[in-house]
Backbone as XML, in Angstrom:
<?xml version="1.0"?>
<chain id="A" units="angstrom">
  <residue number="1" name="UNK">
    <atom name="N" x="112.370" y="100.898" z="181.013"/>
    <atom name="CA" x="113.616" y="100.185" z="181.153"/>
    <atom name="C" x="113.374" y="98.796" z="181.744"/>
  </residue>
  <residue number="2" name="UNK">
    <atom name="N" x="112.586" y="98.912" z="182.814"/>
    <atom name="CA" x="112.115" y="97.238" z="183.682"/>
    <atom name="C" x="111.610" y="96.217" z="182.397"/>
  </residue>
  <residue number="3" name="UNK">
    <atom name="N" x="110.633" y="97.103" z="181.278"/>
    <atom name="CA" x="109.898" y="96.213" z="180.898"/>
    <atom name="C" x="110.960" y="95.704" z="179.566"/>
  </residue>
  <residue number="4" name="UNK">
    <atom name="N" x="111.729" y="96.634" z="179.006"/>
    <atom name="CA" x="113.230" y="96.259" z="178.371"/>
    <atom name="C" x="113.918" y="95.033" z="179.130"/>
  </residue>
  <residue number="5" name="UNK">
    <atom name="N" x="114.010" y="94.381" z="180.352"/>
    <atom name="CA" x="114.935" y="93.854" z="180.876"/>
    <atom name="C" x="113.893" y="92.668" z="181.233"/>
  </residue>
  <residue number="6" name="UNK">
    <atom name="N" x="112.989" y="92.958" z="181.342"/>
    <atom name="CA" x="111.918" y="91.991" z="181.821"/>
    <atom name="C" x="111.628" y="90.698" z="180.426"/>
  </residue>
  <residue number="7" name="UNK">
    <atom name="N" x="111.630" y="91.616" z="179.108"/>
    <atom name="CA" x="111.265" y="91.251" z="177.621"/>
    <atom name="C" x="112.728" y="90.289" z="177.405"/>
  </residue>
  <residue number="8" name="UNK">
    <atom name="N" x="113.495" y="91.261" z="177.613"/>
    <atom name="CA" x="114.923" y="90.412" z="177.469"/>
    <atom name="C" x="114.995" y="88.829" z="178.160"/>
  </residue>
  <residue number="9" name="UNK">
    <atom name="N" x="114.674" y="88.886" z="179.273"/>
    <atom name="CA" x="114.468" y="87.592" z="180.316"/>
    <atom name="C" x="114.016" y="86.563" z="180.030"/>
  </residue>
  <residue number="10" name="UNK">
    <atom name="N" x="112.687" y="86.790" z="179.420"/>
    <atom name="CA" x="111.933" y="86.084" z="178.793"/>
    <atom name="C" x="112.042" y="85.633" z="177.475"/>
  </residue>
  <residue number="11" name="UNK">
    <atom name="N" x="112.359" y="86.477" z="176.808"/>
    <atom name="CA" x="113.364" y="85.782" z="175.037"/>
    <atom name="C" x="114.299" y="85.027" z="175.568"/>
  </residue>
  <residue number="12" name="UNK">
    <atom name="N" x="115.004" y="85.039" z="176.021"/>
    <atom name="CA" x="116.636" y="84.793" z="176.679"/>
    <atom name="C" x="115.878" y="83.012" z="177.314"/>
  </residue>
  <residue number="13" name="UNK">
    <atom name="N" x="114.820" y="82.740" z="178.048"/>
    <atom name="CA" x="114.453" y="81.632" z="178.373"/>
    <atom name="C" x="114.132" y="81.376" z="177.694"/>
  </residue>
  <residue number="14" name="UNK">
    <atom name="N" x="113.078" y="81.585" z="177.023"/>
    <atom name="CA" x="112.553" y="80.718" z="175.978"/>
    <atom name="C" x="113.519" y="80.083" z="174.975"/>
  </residue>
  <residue number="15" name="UNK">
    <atom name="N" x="114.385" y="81.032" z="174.664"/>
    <atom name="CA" x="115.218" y="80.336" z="173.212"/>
    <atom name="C" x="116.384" y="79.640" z="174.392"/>
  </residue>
  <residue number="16" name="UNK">
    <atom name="N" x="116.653" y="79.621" z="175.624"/>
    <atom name="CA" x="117.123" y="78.514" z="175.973"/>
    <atom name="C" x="116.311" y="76.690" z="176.117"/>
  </residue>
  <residue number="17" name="UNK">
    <atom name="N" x="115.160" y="77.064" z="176.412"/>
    <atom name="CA" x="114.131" y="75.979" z="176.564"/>
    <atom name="C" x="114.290" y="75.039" z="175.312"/>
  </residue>
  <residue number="18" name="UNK">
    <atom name="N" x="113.902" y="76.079" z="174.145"/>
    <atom name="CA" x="113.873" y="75.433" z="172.802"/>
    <atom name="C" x="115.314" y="74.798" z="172.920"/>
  </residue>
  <residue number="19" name="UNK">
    <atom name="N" x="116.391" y="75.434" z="173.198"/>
    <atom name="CA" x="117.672" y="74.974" z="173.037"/>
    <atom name="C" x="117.763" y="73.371" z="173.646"/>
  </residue>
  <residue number="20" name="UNK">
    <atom name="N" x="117.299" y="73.771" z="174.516"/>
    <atom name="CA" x="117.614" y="72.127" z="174.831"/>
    <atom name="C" x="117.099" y="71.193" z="174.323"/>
  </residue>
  <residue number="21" name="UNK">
    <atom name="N" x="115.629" y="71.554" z="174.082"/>
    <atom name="CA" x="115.010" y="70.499" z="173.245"/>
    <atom name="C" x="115.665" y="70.074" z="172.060"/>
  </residue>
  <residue number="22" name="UNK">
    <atom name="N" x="115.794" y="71.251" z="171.302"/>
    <atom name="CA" x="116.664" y="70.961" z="169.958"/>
    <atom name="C" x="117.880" y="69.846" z="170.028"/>
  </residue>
  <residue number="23" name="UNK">
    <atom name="N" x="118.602" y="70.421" z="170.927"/>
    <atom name="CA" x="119.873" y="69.426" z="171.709"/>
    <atom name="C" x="119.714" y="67.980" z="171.918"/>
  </residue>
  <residue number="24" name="UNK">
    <atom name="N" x="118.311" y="67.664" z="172.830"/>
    <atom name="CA" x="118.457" y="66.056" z="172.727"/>
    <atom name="C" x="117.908" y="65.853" z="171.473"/>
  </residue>
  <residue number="25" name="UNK">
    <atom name="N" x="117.447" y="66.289" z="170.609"/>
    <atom name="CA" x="117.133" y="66.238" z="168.993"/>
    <atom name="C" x="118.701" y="65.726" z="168.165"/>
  </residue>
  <residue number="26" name="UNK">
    <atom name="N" x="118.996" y="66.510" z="168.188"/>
    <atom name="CA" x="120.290" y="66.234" z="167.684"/>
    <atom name="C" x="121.179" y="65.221" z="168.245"/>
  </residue>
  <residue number="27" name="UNK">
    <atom name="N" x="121.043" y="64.748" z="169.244"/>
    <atom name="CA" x="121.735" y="63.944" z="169.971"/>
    <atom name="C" x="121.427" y="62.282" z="170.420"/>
  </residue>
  <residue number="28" name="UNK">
    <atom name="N" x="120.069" y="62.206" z="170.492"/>
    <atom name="CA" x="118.993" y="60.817" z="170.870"/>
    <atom name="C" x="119.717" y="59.824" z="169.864"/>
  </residue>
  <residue number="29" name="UNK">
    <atom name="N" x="119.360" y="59.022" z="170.763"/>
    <atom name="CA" x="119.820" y="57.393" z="170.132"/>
    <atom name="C" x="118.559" y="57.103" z="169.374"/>
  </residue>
  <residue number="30" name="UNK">
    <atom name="N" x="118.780" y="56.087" z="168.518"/>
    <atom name="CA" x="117.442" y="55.336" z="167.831"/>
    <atom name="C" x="116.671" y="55.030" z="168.935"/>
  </residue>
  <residue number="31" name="UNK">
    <atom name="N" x="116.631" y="54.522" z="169.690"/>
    <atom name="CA" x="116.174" y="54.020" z="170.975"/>
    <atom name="C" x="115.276" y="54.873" z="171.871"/>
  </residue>
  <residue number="32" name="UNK">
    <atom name="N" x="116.038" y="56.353" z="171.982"/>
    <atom name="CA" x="115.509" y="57.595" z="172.601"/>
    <atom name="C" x="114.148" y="58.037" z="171.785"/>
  </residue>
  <residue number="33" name="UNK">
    <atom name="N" x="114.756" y="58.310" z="170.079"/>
    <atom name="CA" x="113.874" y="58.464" z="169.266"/>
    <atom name="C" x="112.590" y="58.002" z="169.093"/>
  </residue>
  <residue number="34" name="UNK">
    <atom name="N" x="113.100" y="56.682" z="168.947"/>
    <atom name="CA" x="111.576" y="55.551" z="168.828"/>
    <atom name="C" x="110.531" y="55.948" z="170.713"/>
  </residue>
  <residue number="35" name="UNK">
    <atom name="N" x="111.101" y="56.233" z="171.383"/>
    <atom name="CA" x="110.158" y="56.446" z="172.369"/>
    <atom name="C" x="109.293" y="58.009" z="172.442"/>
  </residue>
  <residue number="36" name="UNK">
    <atom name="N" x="109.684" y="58.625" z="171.393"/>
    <atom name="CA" x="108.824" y="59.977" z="171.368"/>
    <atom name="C" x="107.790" y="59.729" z="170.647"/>
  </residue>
  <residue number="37" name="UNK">
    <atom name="N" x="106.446" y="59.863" z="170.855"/>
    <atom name="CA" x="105.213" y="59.604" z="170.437"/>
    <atom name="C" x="105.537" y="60.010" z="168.580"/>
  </residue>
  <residue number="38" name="UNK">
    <atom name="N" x="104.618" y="58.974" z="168.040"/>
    <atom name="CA" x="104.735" y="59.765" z="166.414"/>
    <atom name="C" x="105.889" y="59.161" z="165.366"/>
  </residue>
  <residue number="39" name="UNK">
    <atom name="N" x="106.939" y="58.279" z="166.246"/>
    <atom name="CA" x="108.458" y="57.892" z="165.608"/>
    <atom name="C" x="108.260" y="56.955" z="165.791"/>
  </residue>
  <residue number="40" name="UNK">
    <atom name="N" x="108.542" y="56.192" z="164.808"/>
    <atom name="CA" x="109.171" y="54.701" z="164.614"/>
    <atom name="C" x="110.535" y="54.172" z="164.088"/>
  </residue>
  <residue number="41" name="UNK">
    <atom name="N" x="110.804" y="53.149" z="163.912"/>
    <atom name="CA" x="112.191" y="52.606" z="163.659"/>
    <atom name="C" x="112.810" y="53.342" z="162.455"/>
  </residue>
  <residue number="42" name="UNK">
    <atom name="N" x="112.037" y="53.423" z="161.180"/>
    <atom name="CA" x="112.491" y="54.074" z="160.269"/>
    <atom name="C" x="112.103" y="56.153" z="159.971"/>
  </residue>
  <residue number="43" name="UNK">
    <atom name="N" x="111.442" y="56.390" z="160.964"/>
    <atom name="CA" x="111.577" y="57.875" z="161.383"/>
    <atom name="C" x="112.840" y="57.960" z="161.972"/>
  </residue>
  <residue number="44" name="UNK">
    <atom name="N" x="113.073" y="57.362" z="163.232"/>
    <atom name="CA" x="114.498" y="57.344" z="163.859"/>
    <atom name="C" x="115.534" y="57.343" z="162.613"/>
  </residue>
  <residue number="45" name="UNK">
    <atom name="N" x="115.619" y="56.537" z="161.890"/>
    <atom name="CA" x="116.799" y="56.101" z="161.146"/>
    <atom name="C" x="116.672" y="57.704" z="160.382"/>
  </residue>
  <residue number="46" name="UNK">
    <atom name="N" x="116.145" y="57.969" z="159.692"/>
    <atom name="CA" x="115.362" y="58.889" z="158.940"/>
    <atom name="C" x="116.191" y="60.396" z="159.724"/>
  </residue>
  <residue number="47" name="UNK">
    <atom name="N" x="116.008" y="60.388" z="161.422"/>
    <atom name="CA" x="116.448" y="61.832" z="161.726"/>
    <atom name="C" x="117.688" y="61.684" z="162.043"/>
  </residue>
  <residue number="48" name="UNK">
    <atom name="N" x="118.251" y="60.389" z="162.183"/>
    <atom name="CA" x="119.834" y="60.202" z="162.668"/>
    <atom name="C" x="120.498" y="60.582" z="161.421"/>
  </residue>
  <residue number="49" name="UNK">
    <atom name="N" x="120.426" y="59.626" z="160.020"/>
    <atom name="CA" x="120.645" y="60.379" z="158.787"/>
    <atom name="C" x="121.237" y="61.918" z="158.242"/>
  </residue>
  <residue number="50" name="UNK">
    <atom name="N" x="119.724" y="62.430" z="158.647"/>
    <atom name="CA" x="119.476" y="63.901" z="158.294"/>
    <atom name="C" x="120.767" y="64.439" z="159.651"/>
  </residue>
  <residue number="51" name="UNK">
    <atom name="N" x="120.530" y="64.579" z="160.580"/>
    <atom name="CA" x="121.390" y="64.850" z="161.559"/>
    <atom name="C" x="123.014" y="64.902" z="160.828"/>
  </residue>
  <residue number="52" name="UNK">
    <atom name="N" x="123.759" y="64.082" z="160.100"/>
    <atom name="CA" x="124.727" y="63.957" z="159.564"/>
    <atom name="C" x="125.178" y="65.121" z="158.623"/>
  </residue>
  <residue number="53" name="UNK">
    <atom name="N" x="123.653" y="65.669" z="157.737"/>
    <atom name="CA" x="123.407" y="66.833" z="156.857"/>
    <atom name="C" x="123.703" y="68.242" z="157.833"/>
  </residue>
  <residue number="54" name="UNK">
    <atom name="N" x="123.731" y="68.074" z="158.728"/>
    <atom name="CA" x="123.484" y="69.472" z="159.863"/>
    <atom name="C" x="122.843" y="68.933" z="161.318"/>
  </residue>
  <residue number="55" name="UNK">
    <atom name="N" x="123.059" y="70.229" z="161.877"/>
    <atom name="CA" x="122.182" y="70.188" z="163.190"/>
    <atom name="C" x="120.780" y="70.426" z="163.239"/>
  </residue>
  <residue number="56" name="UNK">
    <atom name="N" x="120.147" y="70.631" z="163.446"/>
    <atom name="CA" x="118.484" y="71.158" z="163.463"/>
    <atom name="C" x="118.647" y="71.757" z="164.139"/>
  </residue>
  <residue number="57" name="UNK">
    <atom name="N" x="118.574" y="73.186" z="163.870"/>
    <atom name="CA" x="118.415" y="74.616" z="164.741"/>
    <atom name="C" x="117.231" y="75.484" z="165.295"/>
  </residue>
  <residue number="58" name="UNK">
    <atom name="N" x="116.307" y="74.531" z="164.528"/>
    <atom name="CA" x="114.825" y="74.731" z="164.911"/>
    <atom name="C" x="113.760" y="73.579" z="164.156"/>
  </residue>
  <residue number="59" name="UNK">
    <atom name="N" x="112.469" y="73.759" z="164.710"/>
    <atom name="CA" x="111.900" y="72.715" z="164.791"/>
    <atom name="C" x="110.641" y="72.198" z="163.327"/>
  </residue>
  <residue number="60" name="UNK">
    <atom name="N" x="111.575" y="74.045" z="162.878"/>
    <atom name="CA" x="111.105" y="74.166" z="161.111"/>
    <atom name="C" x="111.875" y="73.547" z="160.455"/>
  </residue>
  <residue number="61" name="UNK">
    <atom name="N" x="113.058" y="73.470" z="161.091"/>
    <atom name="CA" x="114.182" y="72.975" z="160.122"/>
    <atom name="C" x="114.137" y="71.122" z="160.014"/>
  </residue>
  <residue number="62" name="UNK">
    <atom name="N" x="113.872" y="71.193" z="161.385"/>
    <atom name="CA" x="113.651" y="69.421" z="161.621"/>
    <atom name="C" x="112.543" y="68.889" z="160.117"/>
  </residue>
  <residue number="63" name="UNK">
    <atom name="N" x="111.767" y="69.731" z="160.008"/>
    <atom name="CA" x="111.090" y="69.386" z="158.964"/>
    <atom name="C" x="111.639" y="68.811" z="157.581"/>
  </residue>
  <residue number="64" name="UNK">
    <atom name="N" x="113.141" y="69.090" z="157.992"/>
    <atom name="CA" x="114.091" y="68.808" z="156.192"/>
    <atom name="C" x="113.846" y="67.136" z="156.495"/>
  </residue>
  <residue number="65" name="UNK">
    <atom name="N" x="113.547" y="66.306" z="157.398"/>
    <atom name="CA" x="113.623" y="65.131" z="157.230"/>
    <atom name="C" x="112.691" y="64.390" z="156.665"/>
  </residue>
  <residue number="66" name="UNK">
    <atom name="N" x="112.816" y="63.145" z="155.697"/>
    <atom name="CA" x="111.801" y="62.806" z="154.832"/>
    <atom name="C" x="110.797" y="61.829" z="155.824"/>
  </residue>
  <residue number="67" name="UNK">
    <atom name="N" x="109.800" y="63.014" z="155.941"/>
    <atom name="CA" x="108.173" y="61.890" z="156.664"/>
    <atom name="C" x="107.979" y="62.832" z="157.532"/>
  </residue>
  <residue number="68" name="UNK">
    <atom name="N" x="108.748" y="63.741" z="158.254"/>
    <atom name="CA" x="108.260" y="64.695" z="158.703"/>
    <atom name="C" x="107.679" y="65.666" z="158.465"/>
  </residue>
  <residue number="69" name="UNK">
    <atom name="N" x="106.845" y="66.192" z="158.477"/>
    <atom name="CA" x="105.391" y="67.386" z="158.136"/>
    <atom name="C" x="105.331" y="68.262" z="159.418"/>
  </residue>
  <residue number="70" name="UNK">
    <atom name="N" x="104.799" y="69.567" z="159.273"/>
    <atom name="CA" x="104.395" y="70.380" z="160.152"/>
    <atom name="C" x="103.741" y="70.135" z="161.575"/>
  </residue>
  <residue number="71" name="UNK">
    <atom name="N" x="102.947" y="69.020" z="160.915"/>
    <atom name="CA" x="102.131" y="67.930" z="162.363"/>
    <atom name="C" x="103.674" y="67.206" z="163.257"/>
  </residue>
  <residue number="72" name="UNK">
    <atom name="N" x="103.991" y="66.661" z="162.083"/>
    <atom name="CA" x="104.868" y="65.808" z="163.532"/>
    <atom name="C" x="105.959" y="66.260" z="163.621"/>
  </residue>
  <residue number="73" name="UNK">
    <atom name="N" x="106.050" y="67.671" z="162.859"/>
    <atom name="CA" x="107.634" y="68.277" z="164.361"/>
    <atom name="C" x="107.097" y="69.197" z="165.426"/>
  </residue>
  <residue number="74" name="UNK">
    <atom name="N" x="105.633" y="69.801" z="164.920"/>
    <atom name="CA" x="105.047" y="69.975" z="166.372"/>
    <atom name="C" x="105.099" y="69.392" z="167.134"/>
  </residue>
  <residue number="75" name="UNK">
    <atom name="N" x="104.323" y="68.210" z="166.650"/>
    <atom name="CA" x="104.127" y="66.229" z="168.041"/>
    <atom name="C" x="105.542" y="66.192" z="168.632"/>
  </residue>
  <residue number="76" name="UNK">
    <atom name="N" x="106.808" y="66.416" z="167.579"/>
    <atom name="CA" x="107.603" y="66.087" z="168.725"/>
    <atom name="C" x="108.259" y="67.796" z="169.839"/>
  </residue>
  <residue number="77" name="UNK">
    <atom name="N" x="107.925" y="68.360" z="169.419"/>
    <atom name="CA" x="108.009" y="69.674" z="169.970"/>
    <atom name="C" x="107.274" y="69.557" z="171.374"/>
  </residue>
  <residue number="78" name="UNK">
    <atom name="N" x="106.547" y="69.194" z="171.501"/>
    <atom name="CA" x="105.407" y="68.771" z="172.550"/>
    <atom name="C" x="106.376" y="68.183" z="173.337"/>
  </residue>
  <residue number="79" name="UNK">
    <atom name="N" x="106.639" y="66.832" z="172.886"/>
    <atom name="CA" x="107.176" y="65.533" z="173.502"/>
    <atom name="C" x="108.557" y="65.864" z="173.863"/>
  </residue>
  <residue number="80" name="UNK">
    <atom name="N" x="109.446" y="66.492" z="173.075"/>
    <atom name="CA" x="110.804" y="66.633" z="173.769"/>
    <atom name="C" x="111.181" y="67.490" z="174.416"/>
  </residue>
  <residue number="81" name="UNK">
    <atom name="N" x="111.471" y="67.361" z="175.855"/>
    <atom name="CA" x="111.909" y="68.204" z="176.791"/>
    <atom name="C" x="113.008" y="68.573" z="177.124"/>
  </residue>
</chain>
């Protein structure tokens, strides 16, 4: 039962952690953007865009944006806290 409640705890943080990250994802100014390692002016433009299409609910999904690859939604996975 502990280790049931213990497992729970730990899913339960983690997919809040991601949550937030995702959150200033969805939310960053061009400005915010361009300062995450890997982004430039027209990446920014690029996820503000896509952002309009939906939210990004994960960091697979961030991938729907054109120039982003597996490498750099990791890179920014890293970078956004």
């Amino acid at each position: 039962m502990v280790r049931k409640i213990i497992a729970g705890f730990l899913i339960f943080a983690t997919s809040a952690l991601f949550g937030m990250s995702l959150d200033q994802l969805n939310t960053a100014s061009k400005e915010e953007l361009i300062e995450v390692k890997g982004i430039g002016a027209a990446k920014a433009d690029a996820i503000i865009a896509e952002r309009e299409n939906g939210k990004f609910t994960s960091f697979d999904d961030f991938q729907r944006v054109k120039g982003i690859g597996e490498k750099a939604a990791s890179n920014v996975k890293e970078h956004v806290k």
